[in-house]
N, C-alpha and C positions, 0 to 999 in steps of 0.2 A: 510481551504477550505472544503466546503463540496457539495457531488455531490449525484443525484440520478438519476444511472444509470439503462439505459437497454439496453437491445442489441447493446451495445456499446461497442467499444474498444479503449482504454486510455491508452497513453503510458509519461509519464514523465521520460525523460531520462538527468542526465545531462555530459556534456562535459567529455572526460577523462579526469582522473584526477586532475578536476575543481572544482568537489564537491559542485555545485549552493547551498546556504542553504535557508534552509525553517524553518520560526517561529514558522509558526502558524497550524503544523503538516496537515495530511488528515483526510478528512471522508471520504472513498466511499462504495455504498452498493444501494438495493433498496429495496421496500417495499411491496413488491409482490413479494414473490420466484417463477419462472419458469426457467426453462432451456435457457431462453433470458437473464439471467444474465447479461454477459457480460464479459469483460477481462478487467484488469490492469494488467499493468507493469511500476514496476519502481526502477528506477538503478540510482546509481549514483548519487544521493541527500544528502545532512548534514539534518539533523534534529538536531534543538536546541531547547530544551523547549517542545517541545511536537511530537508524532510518527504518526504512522498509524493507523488508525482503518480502519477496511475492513469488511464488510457484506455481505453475502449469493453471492459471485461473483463466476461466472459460473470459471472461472481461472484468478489465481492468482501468477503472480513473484515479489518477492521484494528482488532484487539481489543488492550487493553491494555498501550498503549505512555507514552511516556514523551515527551514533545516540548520543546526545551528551544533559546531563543535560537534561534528560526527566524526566517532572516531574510527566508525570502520571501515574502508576504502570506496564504499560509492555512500550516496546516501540512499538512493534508490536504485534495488536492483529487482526486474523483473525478469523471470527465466519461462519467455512465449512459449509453446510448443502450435502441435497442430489445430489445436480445438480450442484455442485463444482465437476469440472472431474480435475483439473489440481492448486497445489499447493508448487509451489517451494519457498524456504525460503532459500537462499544462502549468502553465504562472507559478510554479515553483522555486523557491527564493534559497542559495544558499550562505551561509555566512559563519 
């Protein structure tokens, strides 16, 4: 999935302790950095085969996921700039 965001707020959450899995990992980010960024959050997802990628998001939470067989060299990568005020990276599991 890949999204281009702005002044948006995107929350992908899944069930406790349900663990929804996703294949085919995220892109999210935009293409014009201002302070309209935008927000993601997202808790509570499997990743299998591939993670996160995140660009120049005004705030960012990627709390308690599940990361599993990624094959692309991080599982989570956020690329902050200046108008990134909020980035929490918590209870994330990989395996």
């Amino acid at each position: 999935v890949s999204v281009d965001v702005l002044n948006k707020e995107i929350s992908i959450v899944g069930k406790e302790n349900v663990f929804p899995v996703m294949t085919g990992g995220l892109d999210f980010g935009i293409d014009n950095k201002t302070q309209d960024a935008g927000k993601l959050t997202v808790k509570g997802i499997k990743f299998v085969g591939n993670g996160i990628r995140v660009d120049d998001m005004a705030s960012v939470t990627i709390e308690g996921n599940i990361f599993e067989n990624i094959t692309a060299s991080n599982a989570i990568y956020v690329a902050a700039d200046e108008y990134t005020t909020t980035l929490a990276i918590t209870n994330n599991t990989k395996r």
